[in-house]
KOLTOR-672503 format. One line per field, with one value per residue: residue number from 1; residue in one letter; x, y, z of N, C-alpha, C, O, CB in turn. Coordinates in Angstrom, 1 decimal. Atoms other than C-alpha are relative to their C-alpha. Glycine has a CB too. Layout:
BEGIN
i: [NUM,...]
aa: [A,...]
n_xx: [X,...]
n_yy: [Y,...]
n_zz: [Z,...]
ca_xx: [X,...]
ca_yy: [Y,...]
ca_zz: [Z,...]
c_xx: [X,...]
c_yy: [Y,...]
c_zz: [Z,...]
o_xx: [X,...]
o_yy: [Y,...]
o_zz: [Z,...]
cb_xx: [X,...]
cb_yy: [Y,...]
cb_zz: [Z,...]
***
This chain:
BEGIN
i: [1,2,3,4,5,6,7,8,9,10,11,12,13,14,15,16,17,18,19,20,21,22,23,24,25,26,27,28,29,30,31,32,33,34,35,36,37,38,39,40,41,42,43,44,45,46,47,48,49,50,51,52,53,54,55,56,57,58,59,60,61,62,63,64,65,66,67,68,69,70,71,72,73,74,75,76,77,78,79,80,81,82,83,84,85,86,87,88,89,90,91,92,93,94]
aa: [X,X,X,X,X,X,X,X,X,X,X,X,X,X,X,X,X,X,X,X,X,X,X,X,X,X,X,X,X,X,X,X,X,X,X,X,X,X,X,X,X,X,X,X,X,X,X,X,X,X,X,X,X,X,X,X,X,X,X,X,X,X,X,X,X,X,X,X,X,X,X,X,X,X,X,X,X,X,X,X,X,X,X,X,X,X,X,X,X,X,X,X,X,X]
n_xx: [0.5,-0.8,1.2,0.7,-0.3,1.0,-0.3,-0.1,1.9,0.0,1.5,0.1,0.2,-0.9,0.5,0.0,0.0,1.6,0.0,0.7,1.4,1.3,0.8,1.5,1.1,-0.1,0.9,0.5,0.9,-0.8,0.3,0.7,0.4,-0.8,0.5,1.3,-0.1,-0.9,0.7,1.4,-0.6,0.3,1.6,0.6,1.1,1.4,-0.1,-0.5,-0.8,0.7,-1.4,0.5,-0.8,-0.9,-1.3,0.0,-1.2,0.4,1.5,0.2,-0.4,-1.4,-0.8,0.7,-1.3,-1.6,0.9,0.3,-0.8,-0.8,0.2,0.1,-1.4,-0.1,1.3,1.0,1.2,0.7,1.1,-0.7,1.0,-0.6,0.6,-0.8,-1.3,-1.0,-0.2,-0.1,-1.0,0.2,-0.2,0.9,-0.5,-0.7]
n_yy: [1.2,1.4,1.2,1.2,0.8,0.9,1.6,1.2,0.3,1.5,0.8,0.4,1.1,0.5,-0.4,0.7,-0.1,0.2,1.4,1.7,0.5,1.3,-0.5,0.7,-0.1,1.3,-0.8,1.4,0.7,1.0,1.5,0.7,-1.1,0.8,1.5,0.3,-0.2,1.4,1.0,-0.3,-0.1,1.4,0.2,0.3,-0.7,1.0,0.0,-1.1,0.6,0.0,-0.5,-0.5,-1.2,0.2,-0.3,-1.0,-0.9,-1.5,-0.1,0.4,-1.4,-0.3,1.3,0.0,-0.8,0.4,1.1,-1.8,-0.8,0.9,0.5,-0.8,0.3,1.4,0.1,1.4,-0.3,0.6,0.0,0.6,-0.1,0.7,0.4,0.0,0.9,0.2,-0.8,0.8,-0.9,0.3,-1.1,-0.5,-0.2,1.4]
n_zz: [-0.5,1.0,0.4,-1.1,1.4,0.1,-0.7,1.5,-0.6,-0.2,0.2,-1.5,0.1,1.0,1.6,0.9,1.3,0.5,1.0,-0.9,-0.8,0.6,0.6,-0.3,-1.1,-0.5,-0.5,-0.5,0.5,1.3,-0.1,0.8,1.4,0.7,-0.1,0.6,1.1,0.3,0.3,0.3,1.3,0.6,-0.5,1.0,0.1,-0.7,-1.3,-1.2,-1.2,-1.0,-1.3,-1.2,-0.8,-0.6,0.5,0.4,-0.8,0.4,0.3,0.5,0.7,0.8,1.1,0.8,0.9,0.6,1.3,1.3,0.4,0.7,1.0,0.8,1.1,0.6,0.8,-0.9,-0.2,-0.9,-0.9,-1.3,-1.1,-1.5,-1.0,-1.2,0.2,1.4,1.1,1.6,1.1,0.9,1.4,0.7,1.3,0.5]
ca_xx: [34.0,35.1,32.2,30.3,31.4,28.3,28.9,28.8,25.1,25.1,21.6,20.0,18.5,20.3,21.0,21.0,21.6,17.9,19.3,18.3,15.2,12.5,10.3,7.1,4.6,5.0,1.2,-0.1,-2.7,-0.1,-0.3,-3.8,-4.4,-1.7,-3.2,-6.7,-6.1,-3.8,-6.5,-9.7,-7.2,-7.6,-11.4,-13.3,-16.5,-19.3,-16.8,-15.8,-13.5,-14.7,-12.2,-12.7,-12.7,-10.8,-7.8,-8.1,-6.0,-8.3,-11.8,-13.6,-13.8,-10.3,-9.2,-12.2,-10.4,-7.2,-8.8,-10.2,-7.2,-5.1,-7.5,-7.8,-4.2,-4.2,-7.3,-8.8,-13.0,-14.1,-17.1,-17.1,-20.1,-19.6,-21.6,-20.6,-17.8,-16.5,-15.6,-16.6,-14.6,-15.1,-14.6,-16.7,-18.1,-17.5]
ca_yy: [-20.8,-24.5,-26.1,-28.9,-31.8,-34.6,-37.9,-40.9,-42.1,-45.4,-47.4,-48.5,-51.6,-53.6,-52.8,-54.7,-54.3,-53.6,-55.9,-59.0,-57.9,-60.6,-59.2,-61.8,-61.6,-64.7,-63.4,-66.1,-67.4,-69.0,-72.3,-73.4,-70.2,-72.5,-75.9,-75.3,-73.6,-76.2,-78.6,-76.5,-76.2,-80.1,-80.4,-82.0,-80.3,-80.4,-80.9,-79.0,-79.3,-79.8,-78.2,-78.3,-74.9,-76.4,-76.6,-73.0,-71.2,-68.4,-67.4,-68.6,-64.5,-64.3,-67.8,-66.7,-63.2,-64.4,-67.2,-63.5,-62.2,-65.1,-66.4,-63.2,-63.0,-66.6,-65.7,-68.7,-67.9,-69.6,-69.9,-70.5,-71.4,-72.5,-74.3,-74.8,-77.3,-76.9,-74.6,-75.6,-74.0,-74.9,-73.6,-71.1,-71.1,-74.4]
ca_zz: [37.8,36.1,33.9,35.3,33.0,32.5,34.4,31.6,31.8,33.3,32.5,35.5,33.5,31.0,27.2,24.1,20.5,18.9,16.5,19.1,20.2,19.6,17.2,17.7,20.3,22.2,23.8,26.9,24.8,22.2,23.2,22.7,20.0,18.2,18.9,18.5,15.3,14.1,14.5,13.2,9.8,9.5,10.3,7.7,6.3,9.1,12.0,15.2,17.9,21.2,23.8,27.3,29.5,31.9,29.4,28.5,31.2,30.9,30.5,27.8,26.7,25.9,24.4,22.3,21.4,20.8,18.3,16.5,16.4,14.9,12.9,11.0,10.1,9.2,7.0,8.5,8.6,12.1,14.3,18.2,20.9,24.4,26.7,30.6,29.8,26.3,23.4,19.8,17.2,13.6,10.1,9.0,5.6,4.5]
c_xx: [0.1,-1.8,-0.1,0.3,-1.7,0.7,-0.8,-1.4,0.4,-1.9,-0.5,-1.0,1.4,0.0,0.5,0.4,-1.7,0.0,-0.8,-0.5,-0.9,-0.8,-1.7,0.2,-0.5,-1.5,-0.3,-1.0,0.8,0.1,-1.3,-1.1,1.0,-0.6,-1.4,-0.4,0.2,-0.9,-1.7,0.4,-0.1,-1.1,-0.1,-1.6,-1.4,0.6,0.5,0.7,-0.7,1.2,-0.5,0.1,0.8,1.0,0.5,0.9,-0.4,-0.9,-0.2,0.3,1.0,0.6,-0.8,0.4,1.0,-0.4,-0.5,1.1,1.2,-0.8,-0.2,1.2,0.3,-0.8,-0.4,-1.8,-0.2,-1.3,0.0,-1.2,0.8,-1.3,0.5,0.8,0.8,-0.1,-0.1,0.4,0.0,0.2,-1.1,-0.7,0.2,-0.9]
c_yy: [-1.1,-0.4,-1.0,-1.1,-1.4,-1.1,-0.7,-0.4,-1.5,-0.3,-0.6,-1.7,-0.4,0.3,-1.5,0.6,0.2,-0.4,-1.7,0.2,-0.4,0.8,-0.6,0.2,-1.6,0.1,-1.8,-0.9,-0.8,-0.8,-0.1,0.8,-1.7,-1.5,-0.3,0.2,-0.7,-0.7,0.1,0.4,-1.1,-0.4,-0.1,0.7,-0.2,-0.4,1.4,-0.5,0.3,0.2,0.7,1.2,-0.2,0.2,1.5,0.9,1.3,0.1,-0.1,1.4,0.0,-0.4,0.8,1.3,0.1,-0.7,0.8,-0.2,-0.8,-0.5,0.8,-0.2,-1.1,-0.1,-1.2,0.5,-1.3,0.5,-0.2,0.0,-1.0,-0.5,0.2,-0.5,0.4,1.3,-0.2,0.9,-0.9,1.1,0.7,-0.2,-1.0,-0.4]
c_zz: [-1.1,-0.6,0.7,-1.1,0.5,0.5,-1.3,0.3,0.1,0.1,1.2,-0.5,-1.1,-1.5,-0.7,-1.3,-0.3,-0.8,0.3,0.7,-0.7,-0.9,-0.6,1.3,0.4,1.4,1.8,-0.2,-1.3,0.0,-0.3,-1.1,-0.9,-0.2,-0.5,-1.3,-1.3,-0.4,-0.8,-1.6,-0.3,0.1,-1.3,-0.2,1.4,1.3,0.8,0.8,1.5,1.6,1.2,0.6,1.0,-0.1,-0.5,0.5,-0.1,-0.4,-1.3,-1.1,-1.2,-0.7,-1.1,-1.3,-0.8,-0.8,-1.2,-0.5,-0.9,-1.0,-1.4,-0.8,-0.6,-1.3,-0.1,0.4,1.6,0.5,1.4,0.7,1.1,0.7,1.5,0.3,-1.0,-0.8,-1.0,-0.6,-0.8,-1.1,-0.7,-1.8,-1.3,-1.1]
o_xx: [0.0,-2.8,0.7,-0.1,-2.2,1.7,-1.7,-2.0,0.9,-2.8,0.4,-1.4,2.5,-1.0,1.0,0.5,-2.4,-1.0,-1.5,-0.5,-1.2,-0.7,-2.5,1.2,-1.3,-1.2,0.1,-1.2,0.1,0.1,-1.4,-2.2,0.5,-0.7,-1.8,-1.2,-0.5,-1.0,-2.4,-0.5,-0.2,-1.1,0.6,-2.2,-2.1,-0.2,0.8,0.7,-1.5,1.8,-1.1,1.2,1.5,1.7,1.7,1.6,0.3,-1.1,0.7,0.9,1.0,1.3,-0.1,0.5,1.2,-0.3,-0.3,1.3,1.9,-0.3,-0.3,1.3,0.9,-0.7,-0.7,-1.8,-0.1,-1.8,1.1,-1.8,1.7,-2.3,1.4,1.3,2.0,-1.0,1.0,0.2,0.3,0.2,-1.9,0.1,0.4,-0.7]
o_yy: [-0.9,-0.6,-1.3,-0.9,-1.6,-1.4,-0.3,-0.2,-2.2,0.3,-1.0,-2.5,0.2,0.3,-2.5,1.8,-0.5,-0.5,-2.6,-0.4,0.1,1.9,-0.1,0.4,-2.4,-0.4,-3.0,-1.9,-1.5,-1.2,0.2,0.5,-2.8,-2.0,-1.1,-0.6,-0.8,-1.0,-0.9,0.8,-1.1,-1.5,0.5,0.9,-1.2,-0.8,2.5,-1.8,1.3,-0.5,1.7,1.7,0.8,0.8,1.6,1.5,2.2,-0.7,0.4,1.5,0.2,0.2,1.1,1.3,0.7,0.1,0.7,-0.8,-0.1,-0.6,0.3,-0.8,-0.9,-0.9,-1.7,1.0,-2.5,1.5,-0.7,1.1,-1.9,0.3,1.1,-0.3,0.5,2.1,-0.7,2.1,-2.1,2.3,0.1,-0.3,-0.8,-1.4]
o_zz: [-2.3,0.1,1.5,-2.3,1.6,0.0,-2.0,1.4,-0.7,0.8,1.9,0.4,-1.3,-2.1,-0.2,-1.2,0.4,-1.5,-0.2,1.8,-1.8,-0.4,-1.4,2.0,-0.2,2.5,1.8,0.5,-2.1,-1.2,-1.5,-1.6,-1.1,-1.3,-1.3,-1.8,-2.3,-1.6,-1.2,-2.3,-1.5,-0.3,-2.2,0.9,1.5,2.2,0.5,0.9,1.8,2.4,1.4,0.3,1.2,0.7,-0.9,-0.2,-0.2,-1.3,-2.0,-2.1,-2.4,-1.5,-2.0,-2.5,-1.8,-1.8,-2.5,-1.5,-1.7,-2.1,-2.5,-1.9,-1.7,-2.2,-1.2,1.5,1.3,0.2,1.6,0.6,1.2,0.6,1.6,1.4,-0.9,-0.6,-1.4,-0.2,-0.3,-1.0,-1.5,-2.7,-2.5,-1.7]
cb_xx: [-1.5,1.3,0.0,-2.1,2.4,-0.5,-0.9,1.5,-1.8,1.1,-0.1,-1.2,-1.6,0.0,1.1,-0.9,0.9,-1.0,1.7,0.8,-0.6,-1.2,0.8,-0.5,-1.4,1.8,-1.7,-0.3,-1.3,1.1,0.4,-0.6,1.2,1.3,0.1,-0.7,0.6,0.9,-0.1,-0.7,1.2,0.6,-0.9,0.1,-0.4,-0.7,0.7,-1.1,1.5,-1.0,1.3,0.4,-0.8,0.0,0.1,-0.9,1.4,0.6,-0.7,-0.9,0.6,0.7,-0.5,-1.3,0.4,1.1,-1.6,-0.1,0.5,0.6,-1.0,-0.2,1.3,-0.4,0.1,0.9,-1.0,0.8,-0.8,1.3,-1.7,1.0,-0.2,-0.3,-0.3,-0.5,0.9,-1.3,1.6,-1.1,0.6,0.5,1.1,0.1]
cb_yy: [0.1,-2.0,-0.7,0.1,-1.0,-0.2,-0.3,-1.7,0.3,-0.4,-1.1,1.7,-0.2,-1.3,1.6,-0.6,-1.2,0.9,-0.4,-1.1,0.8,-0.9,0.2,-1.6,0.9,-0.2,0.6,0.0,1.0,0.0,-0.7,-0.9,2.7,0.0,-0.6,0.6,0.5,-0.7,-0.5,1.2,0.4,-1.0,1.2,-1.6,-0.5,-1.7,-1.1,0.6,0.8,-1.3,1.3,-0.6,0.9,-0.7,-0.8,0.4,0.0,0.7,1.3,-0.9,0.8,0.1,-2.1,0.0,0.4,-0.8,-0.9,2.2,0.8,-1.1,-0.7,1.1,0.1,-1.1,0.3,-0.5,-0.2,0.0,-0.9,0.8,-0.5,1.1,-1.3,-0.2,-1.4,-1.4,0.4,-0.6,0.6,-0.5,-0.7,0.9,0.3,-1.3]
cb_zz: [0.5,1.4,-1.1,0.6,-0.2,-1.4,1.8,0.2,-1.4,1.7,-1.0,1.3,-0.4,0.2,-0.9,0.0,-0.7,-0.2,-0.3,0.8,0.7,1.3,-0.8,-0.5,-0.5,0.7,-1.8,0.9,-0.4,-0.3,1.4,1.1,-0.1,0.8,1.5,0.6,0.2,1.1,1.4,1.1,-0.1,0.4,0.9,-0.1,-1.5,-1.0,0.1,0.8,-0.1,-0.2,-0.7,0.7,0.6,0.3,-1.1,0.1,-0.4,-0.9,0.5,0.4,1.1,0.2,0.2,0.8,0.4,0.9,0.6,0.7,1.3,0.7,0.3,0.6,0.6,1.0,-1.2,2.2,-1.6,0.9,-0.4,0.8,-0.5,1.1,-0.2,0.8,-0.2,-1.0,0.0,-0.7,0.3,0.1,-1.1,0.2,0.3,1.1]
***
């Protein structure tokens, strides 16, 4: 009886090189992680930023996570309270 030879493997998604795959985390909190950050790095002693929840795109929770998690690696010390409108974020520390 003849061997069974292997059919060629065809991929049923698409390949790449794992040379050109992205290697940041482009997360959906990157825009105003980025902006608010940005702006709580130029704050002068004694201020805060006052960012609506409206602009957030996302419960106040999570912006508030994501703001952890970057400001750590940045080694940026912050602070954060919220009311029913806004988000203050300021520099810890100061």
């Amino acid at each position: 009886m003849p061997k069974k030879t292997q059919a060629a493997f065809k991929p049923k998604y698409q390949t790449m090189h794992q040379i050109d795959v992205p290697q940041s985390r482009n997360g959906k909190h990157r825009r105003i992680v980025t902006a608010v950050l940005g702006d709580v790095a130029e704050l002068a002693a004694g201020e805060a930023l006052k960012v609506p929840l409206k602009d957030l795109e996302d419960t106040k929770e999570n912006v508030r996570a994501a703001l952890s998690r970057e400001s750590k690696k940045r080694k940026l010390t912050i602070a954060t309270a919220a009311d029913e409108e806004f988000l203050y974020v300021w520099r810890a520390g100061n």
